[in-house]
CHARMM-style PDB file with segment names, atoms N, HN, CA, C and O in Angstrom:
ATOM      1  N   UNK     1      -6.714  36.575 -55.398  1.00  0.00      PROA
ATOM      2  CA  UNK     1      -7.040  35.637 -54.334  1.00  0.00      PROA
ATOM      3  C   UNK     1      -8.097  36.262 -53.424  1.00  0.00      PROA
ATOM      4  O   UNK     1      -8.059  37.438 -53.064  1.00  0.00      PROA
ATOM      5  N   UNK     2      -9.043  35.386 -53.080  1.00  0.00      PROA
ATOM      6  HN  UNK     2      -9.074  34.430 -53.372  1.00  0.00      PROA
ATOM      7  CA  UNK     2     -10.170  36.076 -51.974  1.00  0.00      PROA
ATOM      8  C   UNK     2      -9.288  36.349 -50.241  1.00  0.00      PROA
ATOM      9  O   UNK     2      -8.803  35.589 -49.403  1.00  0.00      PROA
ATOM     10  N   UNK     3      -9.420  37.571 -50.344  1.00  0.00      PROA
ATOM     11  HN  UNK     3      -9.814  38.188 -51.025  1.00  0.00      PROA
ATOM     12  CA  UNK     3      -9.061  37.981 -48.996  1.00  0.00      PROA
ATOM     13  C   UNK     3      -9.961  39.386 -48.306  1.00  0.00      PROA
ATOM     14  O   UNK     3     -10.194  40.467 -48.849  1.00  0.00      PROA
ATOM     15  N   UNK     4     -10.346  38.905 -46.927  1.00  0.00      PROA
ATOM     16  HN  UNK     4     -10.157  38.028 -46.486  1.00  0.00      PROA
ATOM     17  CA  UNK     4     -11.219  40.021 -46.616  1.00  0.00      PROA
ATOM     18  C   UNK     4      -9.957  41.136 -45.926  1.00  0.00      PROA
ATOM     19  O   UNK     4      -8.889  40.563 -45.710  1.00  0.00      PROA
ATOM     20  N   UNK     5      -9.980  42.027 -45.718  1.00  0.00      PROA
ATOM     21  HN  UNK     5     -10.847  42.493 -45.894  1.00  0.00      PROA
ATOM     22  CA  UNK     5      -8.994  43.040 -45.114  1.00  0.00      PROA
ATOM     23  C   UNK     5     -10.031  43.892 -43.866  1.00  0.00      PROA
ATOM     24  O   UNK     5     -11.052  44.536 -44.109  1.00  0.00      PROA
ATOM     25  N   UNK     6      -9.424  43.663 -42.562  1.00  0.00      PROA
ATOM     26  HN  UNK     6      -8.594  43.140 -42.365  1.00  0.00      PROA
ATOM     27  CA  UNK     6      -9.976  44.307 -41.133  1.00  0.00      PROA
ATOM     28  C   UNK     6      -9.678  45.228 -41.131  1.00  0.00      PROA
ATOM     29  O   UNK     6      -9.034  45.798 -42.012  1.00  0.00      PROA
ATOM     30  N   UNK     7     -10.300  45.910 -39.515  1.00  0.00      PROA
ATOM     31  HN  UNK     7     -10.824  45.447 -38.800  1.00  0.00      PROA
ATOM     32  CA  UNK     7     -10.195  47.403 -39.367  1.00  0.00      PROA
ATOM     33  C   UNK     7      -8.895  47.677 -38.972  1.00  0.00      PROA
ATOM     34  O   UNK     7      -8.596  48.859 -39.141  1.00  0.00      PROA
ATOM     35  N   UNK     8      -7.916  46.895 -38.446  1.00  0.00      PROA
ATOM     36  HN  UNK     8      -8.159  45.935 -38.309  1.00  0.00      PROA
ATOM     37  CA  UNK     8      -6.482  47.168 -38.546  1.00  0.00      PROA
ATOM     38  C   UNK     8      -5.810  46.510 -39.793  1.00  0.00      PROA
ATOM     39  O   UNK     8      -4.762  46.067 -39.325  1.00  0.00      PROA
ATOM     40  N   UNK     9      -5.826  46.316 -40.635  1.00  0.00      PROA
ATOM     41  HN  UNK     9      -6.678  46.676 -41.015  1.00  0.00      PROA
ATOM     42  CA  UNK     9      -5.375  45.938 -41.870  1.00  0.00      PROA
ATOM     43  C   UNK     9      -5.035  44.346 -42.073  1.00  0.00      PROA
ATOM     44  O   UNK     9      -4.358  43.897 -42.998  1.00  0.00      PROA
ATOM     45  N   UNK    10      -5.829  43.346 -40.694  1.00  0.00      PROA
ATOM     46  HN  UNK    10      -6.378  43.710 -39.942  1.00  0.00      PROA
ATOM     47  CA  UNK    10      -5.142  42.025 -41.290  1.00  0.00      PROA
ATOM     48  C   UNK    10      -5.590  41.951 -42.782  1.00  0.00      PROA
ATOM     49  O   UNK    10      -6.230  42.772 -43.438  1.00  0.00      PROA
ATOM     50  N   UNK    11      -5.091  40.773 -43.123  1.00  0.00      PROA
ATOM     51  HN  UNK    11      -4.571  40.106 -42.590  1.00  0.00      PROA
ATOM     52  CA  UNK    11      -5.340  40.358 -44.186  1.00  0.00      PROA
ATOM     53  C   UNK    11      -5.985  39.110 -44.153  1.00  0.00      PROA
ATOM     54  O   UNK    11      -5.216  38.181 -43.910  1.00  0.00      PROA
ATOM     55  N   UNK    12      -7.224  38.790 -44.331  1.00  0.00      PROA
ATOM     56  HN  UNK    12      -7.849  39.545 -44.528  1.00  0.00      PROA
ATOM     57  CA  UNK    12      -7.973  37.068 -43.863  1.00  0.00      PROA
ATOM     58  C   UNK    12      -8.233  36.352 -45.020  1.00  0.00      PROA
ATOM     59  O   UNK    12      -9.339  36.460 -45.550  1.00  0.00      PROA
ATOM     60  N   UNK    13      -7.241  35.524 -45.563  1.00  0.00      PROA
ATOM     61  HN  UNK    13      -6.343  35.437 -45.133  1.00  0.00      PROA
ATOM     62  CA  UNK    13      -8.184  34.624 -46.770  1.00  0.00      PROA
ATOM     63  C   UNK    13      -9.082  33.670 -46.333  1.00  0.00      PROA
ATOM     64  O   UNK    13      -9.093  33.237 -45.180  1.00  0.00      PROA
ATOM     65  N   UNK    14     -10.038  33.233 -47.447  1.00  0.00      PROA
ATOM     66  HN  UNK    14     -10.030  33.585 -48.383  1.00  0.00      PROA
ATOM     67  CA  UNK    14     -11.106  32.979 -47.416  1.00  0.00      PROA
ATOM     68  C   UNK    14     -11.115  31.894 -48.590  1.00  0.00      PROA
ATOM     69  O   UNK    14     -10.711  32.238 -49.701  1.00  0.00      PROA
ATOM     70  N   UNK    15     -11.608  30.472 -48.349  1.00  0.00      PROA
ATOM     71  HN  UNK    15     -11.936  30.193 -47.447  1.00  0.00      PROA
ATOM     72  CA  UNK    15     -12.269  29.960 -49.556  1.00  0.00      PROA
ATOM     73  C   UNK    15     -13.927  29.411 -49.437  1.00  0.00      PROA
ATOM     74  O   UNK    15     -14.319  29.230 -48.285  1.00  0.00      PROA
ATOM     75  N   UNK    16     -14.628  29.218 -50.234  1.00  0.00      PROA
ATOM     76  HN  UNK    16     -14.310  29.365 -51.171  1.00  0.00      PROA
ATOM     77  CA  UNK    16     -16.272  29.087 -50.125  1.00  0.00      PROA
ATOM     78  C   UNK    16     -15.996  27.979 -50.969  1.00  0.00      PROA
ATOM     79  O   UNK    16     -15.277  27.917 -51.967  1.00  0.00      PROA
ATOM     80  N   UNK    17     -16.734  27.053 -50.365  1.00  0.00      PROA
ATOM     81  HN  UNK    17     -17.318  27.103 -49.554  1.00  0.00      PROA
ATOM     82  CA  UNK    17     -17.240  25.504 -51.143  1.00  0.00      PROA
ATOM     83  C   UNK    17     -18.288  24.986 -50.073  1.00  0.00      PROA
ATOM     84  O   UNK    17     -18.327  24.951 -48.843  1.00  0.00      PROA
ATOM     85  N   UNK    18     -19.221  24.554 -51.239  1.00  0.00      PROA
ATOM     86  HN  UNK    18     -19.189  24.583 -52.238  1.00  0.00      PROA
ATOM     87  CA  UNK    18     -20.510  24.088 -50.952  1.00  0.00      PROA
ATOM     88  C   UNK    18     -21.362  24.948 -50.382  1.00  0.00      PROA
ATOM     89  O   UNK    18     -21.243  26.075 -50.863  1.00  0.00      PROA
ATOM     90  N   UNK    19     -22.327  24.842 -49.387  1.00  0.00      PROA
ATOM     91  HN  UNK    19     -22.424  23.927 -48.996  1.00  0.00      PROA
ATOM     92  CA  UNK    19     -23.334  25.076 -48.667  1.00  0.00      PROA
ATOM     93  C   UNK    19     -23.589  24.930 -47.535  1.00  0.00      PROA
ATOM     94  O   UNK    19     -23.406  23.758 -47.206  1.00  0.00      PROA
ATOM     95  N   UNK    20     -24.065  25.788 -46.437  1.00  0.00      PROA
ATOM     96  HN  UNK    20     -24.214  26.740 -46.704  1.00  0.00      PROA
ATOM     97  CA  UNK    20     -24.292  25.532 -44.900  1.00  0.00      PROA
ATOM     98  C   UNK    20     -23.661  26.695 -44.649  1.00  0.00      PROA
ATOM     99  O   UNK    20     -23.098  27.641 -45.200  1.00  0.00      PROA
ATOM    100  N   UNK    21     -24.093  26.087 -43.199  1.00  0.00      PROA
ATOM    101  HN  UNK    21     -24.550  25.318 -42.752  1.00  0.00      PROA
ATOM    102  CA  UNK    21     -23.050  26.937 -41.882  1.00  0.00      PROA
ATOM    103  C   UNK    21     -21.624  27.406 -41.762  1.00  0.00      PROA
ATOM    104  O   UNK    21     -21.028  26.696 -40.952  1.00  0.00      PROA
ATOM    105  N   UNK    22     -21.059  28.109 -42.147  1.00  0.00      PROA
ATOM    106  HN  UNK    22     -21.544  28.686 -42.805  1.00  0.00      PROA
ATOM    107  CA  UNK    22     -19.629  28.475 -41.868  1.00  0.00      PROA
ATOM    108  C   UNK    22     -19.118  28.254 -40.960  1.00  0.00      PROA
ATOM    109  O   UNK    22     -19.627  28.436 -39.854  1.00  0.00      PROA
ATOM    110  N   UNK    23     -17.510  27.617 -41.220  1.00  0.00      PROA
ATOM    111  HN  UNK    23     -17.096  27.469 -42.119  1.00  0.00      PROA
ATOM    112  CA  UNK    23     -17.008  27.635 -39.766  1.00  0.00      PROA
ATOM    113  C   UNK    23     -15.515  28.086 -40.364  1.00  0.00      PROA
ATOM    114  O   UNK    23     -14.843  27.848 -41.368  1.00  0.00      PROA
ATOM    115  N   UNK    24     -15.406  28.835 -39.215  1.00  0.00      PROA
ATOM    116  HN  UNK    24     -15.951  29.028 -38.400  1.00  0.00      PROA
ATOM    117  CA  UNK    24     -13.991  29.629 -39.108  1.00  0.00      PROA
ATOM    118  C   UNK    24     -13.097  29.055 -38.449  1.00  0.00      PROA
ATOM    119  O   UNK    24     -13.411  28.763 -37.295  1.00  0.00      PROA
ATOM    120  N   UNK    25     -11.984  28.764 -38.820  1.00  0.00      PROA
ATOM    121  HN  UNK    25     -11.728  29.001 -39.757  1.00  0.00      PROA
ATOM    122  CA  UNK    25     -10.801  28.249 -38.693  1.00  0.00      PROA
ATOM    123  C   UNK    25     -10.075  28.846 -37.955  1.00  0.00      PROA
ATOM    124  O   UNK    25      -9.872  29.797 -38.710  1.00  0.00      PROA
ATOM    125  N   UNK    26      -9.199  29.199 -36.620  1.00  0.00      PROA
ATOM    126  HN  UNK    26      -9.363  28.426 -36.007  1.00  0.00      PROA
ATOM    127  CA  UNK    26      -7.892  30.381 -36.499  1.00  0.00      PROA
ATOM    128  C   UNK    26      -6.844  29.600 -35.916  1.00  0.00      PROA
ATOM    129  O   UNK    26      -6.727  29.203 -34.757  1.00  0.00      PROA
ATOM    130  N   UNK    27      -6.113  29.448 -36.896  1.00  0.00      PROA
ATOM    131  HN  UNK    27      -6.208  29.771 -37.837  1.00  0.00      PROA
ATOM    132  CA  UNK    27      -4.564  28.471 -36.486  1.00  0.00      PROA
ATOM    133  C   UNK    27      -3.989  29.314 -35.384  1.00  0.00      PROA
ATOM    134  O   UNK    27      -4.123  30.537 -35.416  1.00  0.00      PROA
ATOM    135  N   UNK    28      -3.303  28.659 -34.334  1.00  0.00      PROA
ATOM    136  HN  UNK    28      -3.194  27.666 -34.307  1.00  0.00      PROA
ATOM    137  CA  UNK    28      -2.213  29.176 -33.732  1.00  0.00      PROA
ATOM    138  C   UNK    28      -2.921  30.288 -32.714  1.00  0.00      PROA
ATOM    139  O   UNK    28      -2.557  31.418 -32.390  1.00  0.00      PROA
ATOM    140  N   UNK    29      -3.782  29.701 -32.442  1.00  0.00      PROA
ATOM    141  HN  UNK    29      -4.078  28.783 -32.706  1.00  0.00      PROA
ATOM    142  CA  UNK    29      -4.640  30.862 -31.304  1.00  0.00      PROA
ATOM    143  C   UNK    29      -4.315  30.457 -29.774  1.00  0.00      PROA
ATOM    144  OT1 UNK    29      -4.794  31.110 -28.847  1.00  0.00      PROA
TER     145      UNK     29
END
């Protein structure tokens, strides 16, 4: 599974579809 891993060890999955600008999601913030 695509997951990036931070400098304290979260764990962030990730999915890529299509093209453009990224936008980041953070549930529960």
């Amino acid at each position: 599974m695509p997951y990036i891993t931070l400098e304290d060890q979260t764990r962030l999955y990730y999915e890529t579809h299509g093209s453009g600008t990224p936008i980041l999601f953070i549930h529960g913030v």
